[in-house]
ZAMARGU-4260 file (C-alpha; in steps of 0.2 Angstrom, whole numbers, plus 5000, padded with zeros to 4 digits):
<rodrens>
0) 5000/5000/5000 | 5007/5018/4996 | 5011/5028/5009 | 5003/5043/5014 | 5008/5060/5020
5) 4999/5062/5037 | 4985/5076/5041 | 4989/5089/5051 | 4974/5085/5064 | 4961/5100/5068
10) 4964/5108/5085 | 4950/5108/5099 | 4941/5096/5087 | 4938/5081/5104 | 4927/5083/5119
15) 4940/5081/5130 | 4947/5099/5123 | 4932/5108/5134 | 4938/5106/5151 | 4923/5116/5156
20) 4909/5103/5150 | 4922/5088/5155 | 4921/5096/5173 | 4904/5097/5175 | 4903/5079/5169
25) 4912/5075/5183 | 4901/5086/5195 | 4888/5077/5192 | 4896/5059/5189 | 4887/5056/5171
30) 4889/5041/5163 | 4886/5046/5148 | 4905/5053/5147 | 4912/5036/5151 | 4923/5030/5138
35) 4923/5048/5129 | 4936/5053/5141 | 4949/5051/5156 | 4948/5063/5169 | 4966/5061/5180
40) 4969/5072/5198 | 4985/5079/5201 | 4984/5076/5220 | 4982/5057/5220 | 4990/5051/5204
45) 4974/5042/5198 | 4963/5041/5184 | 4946/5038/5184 | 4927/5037/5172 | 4919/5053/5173
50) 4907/5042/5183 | 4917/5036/5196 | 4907/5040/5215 | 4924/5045/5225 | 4923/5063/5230
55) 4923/5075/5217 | 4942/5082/5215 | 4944/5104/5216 | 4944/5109/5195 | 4960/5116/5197
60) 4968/5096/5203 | 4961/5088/5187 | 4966/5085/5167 | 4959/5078/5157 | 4964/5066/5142
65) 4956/5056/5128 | 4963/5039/5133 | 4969/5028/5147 | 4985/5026/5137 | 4986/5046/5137
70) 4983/5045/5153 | 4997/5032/5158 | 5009/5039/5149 | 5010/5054/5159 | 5011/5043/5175
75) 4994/5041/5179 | 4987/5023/5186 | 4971/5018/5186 | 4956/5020/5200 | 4954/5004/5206
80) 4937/5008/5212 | 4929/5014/5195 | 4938/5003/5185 | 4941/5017/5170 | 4946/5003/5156
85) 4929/4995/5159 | 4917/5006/5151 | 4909/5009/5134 | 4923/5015/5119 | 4924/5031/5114
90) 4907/5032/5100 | 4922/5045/5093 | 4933/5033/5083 | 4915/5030/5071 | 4910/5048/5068
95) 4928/5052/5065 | 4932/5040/5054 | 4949/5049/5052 | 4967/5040/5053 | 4967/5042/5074
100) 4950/5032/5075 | 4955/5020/5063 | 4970/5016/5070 | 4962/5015/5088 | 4950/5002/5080
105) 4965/4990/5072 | 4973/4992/5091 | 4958/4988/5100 | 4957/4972/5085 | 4973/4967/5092
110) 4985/4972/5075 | 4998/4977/5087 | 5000/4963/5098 | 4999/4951/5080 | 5007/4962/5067
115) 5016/4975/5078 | 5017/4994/5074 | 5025/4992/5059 | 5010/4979/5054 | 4999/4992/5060
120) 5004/5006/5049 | 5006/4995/5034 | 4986/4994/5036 | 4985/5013/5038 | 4995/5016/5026
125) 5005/5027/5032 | 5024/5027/5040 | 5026/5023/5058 | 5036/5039/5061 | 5019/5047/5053
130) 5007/5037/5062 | 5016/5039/5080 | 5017/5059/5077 | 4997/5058/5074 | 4993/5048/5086
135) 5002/5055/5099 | 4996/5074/5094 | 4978/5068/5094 | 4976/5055/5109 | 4991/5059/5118
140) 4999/5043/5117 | 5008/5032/5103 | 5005/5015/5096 | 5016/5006/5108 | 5006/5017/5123
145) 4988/5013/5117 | 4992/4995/5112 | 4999/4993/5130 | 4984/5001/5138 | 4973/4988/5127
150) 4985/4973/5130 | 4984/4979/5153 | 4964/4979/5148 | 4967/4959/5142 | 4974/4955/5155
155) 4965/4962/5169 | 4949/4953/5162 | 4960/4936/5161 | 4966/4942/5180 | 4949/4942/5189
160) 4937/4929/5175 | 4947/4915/5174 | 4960/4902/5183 | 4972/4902/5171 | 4990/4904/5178
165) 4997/4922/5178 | 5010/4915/5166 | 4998/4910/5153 | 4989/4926/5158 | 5004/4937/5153
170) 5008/4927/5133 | 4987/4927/5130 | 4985/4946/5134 | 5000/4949/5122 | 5014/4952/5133
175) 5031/4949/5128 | 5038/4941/5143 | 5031/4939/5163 | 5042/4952/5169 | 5033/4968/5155
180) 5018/4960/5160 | 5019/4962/5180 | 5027/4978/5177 | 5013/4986/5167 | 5000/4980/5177
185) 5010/4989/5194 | 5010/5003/5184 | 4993/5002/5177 | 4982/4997/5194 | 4995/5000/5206
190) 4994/4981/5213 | 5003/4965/5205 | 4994/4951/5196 | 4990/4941/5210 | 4982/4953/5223
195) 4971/4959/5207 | 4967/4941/5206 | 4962/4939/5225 | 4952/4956/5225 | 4943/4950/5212
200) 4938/4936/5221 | 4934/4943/5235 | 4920/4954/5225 | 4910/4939/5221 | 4894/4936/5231
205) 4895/4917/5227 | 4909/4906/5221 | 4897/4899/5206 | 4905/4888/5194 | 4923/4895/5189
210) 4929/4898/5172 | 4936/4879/5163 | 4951/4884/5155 | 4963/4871/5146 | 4979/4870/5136
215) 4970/4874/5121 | 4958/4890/5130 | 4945/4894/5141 | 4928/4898/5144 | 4924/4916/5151
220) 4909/4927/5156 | 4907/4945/5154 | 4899/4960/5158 | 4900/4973/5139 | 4894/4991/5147
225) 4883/5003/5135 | 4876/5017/5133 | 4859/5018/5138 | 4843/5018/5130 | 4847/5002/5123
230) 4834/4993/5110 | 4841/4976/5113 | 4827/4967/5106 | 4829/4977/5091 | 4844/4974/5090
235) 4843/4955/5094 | 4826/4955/5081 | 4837/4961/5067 | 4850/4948/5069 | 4837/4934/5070
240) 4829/4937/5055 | 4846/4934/5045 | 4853/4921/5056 | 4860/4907/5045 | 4858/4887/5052
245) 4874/4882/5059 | 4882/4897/5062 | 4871/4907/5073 | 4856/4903/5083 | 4844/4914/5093
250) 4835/4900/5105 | 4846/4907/5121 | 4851/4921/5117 | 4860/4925/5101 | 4874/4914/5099
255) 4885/4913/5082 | 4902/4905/5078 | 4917/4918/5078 | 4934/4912/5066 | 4949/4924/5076
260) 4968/4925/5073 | 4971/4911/5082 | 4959/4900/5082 | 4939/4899/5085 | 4926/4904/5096
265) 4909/4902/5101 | 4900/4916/5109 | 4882/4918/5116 | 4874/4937/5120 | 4863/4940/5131
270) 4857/4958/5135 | 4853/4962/5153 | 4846/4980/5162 | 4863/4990/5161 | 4874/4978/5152
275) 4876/4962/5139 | 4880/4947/5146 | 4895/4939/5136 | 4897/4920/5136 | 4915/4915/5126
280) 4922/4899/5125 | 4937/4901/5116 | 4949/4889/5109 | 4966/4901/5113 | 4965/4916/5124
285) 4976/4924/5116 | 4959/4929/5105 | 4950/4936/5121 | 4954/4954/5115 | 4948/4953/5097
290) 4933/4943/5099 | 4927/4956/5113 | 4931/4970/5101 | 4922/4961/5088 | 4907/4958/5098
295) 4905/4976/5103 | 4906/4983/5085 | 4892/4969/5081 | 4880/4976/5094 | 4886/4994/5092
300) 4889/4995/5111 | 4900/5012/5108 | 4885/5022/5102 | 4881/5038/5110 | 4862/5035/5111
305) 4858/5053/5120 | 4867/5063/5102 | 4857/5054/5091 | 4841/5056/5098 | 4844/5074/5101
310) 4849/5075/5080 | 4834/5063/5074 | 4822/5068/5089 | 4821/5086/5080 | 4812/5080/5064
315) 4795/5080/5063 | 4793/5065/5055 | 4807/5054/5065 | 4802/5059/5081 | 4787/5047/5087
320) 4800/5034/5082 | 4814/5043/5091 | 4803/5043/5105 | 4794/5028/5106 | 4810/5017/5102
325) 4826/5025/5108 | 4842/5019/5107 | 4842/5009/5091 | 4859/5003/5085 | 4867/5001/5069
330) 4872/4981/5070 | 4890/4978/5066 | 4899/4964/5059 | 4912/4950/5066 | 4919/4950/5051
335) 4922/4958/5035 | 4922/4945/5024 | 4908/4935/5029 | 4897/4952/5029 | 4903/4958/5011
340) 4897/4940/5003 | 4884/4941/5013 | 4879/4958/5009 | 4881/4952/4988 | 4870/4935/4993
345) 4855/4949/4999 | 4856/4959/4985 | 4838/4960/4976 | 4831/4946/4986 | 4821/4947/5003
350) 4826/4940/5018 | 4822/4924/5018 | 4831/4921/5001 | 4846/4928/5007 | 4845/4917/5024
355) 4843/4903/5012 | 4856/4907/5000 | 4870/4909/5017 | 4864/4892/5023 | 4868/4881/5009
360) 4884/4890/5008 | 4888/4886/5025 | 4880/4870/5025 | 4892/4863/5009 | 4908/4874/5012
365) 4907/4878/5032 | 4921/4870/5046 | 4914/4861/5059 | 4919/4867/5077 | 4915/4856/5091
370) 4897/4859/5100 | 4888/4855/5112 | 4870/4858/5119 | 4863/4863/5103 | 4876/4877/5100
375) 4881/4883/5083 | 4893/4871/5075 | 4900/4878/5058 | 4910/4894/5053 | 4906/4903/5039
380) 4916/4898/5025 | 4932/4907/5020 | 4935/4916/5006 | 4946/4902/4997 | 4933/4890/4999
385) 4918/4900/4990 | 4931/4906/4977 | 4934/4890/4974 | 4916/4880/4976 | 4902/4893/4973
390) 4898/4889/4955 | 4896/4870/4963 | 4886/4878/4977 | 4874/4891/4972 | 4858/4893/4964
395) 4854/4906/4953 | 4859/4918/4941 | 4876/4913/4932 | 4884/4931/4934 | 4878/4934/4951
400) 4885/4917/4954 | 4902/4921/4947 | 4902/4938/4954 | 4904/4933/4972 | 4916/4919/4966
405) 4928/4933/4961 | 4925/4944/4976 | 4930/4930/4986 | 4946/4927/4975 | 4951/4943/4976
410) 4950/4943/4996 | 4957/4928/4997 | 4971/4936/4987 | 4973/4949/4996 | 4968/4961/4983
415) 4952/4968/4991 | 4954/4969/5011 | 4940/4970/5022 | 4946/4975/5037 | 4938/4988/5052
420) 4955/4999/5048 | 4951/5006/5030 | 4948/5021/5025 | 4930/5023/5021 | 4929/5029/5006
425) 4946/5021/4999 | 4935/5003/5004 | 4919/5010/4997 | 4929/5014/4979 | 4936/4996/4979
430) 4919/4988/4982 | 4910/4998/4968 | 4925/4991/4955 | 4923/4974/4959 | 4911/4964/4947
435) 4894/4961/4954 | 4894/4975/4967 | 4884/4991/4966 | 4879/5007/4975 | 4868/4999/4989
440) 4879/4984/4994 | 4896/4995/4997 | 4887/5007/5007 | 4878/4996/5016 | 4896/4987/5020
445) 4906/5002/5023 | 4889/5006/5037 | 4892/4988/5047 | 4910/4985/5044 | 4919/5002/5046
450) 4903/5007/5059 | 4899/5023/5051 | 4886/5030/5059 | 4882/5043/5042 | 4877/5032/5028
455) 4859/5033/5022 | 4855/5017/5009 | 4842/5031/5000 | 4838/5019/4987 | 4835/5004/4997
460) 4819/4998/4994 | 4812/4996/5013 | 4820/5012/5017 | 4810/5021/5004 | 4794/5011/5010
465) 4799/5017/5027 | 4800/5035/5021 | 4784/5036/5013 | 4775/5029/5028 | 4779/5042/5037
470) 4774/5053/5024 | 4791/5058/5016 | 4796/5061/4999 | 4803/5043/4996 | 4811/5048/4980
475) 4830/5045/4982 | 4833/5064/4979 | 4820/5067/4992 | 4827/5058/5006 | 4845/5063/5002
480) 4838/5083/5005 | 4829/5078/5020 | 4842/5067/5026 | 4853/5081/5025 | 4847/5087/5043
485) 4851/5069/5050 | 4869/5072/5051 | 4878/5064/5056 | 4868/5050/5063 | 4860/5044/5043
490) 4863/5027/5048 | 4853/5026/5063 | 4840/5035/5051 | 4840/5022/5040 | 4837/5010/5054
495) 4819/5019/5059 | 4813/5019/5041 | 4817/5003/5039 | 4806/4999/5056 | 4793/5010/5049
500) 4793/5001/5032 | 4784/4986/5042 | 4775/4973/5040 | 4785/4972/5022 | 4802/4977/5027
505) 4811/4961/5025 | 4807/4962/5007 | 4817/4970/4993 | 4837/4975/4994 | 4845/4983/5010
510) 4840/4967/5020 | 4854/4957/5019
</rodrens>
């Protein structure tokens, strides 16, 4: 990839630039901030959520910084009472979009710890010296910093959610050796491995069953903080209706196979008053990391909810919605490969067909993972395979047929690369010139792989149904002019019309 001459980033463009609105987050401990920004006191050498209950510091003890690793760097440790690494992510790194946010997406993935900094920049695009002088002028940290914070994050959840031994702990997180690893966690919480370990047993109300893990990985449960409103059955609703046999299940839950760097998973979501309940049996650890951050972008768990009501809530038309149904989400994806063939199997076909289409894919070309009790027991195929198999496997058109056989080759190739980093129009560009793929399908990728939350699909069929139920000019011309007042929250737009296209909204394209 060419290598691009970095941005010179906009000053005073992050929330965390207004100390006075940061402050009076802090006065009055909203959790709405968590995750948006780091607030750290002088006097105590601590960082905390703007949430956190302890006393309120004096204004003139605090700053305040867009990251834990921002934080760290300048010596802070973290609050072991608010636990500032466990809240929602910044909703910031979607609406941005811009190279920080897209780096801090491919760190929270775990590129680092896989690929390290020079992997990391190579999928930017950009030369480490560049990337580290951005990053470091925008969050206040480099590549290294964040990716440690992430890694300290890994392993705190390893610490306090499972028996695994500390040393096993240490390699699975992505630390380099024991001795980095105990250091950064002294650093981080202020307390070594094992007495995070005992504290966190100590919390527990009831033992319970503990978590089983093996040579080969472990099973872990946990608690994925939001935003609220949340419209988990919605959310949950949406998924079910395009769930494919094998692969995902909504009896208990929704449950779905994951394929990770390192090996597989099997998770199962289930959404509770202020949080998601995330069951993960993984076959290495060392995938703990990426298949939470996958997780969270597939449930849109970073939203800021309270801005996109306050945008949408305004219009006339969108407000009864708004209002009756707040905090929708725009559902993600666990992968960007399985979503764009998935995306092209959907195209001009309802639901159903689509559902249909991804089963029999699966069904033929999917690797079996061990289940048990009913779980999910295929992945989704890999790009090889379908490349190789999908004119054996499909029904249907010829060219359609062939069209996703050459995507697939040319992501198995490596020519085309789905991945949460990409720049979003660059991606969108390289969709639109690969056979088979139009307008609607690379929008509607770019909006559930890259989470961008300003993408209105204006010529999707259910959205246009949705649009002229509510007595809008469902003309793709009329909802682009209307829409213009949605920024930037189209997506979330998009998902109300398509609610309001019911009962017929799993007809047509823009279902997939």
């Amino acid at each position: 990839m060419t290598q691009r001459t970095a941005p010179v980033p906009p000053a005073n463009r992050s929330l965390w630039h207004d100390t006075e609105r940061c402050y009076r987050a802090v006065m009055s401990r909203d959790a709405r901030f968590d995750g948006q920004f780091i607030v750290a006191v002088r006097t105590t050498g601590i960082y905390c959520r703007p949430s956190c209950p302890a006393m309120t510091p004096k204004a003139r003890n605090v700053e305040f910084f867009p990251t834990s690793a921002a934080a760290q760097s300048r010596g802070y440790r973290a609050c072991r009472r608010c636990l500032p690494d466990a809240v929602p992510g910044s909703p910031e790194w979607n609406v941005r979009a811009d190279l920080a946010a897209r780096a801090m997406r491919l760190i929270a993935d775990g590129t680092v710890e896989r690929e390290g900094v020079p992997g990391l920049a190579r999928r930017l695009g950009y030369s480490e010296r560049q990337l580290g002088r951005v990053l470091t002028a925008e969050l206040g940290a480099g590549p290294l910093a964040l990716a440690r914070a992430h890694r300290a994050h890994s392993a705190r959840l390893l610490i306090e959610l499972s028996e695994l031994p500390l040393t096993d702990v240490a390699f699975a997180a992505g630390f380099a050796s024991v001795r980095q690893f105990n250091t950064t966690i002294r650093e981080v919480f202020a307390t070594t491995p094992s007495q995070l370990r005992a504290t966190a047993a100590g919390r527990r109300e009831q033992p319970g069953p503990r978590d089983e893990p093996s040579s080969t990985g472990a099973r872990l449960t946990l608690r994925l903080p939001f935003r609220e409103p949340f419209d988990a059955e919605g959310l949950i609703a949406f998924l079910a209706a395009r769930a494919i046999p094998g692969v995902e299940d909504v009896t208990d839950g929704y449950r779905r196979t994951l394929r990770l760097p390192h090996g597989t998973g099997l998770v199962r979501l289930t959404p509770a008053e202020r949080y998601v309940q995330c069951d993960l049996r993984l076959t290495d650890v060392r995938d703990l990391g990426n298949a939470v951050a996958r997780v969270r972008r597939l449930l849109d768990l970073d939203a800021d909810p309270e801005a996109v009501s306050q945008v949408l809530g305004a219009d006339s038309a969108l407000a009864p919605l708004v209002s009756a149904t707040p905090g929708v989400r725009v559902p993600g994806a666990v992968d960007g490969t399985e979503l764009v063939l998935r995306a092209m199997l959907g195209q001009q076909v309802s639901v159903a067909a689509a559902r249909t289409a991804a089963g029999r894919l699966a069904s033929e070309l999917g690797e079996p993972v061990a289940a048990v009790d009913g779980e999910p027991g295929l992945l989704f195929p890999d790009a090889a395979a379908i490349a190789e198999h999908a004119t054996e496997v499909l029904r249907g058109p010829r060219r359609r047929i062939e069209a996703i056989r050459d995507v697939a080759a040319a992501i198995a190739s490596g020519d085309l690369d789905v991945h949460v980093g990409r720049d979003a129009g660059e991606l969108r560009a390289e969709l639109l010139a690969a056979p088979g793929i139009g307008p609607w399908t690379a929008d509607y990728v770019v909006m559930r792989v890259l989470g961008q939350p300003d993408i209105l699909l204006d010529g999707d069929l259910a959205v246009r149904k949705g649009a002229a139920a509510l007595g809008l000019d469902d003309t793709p011309a009329g909802l682009t002019a209307r829409a213009q007042t949605w920024r930037p929250w189209r997506s979330y737009a998009g998902m109300y019309l398509w609610r309001a296209s019911a009962p017929t909204s799993t007809e047509g394209n823009g279902q997939a």
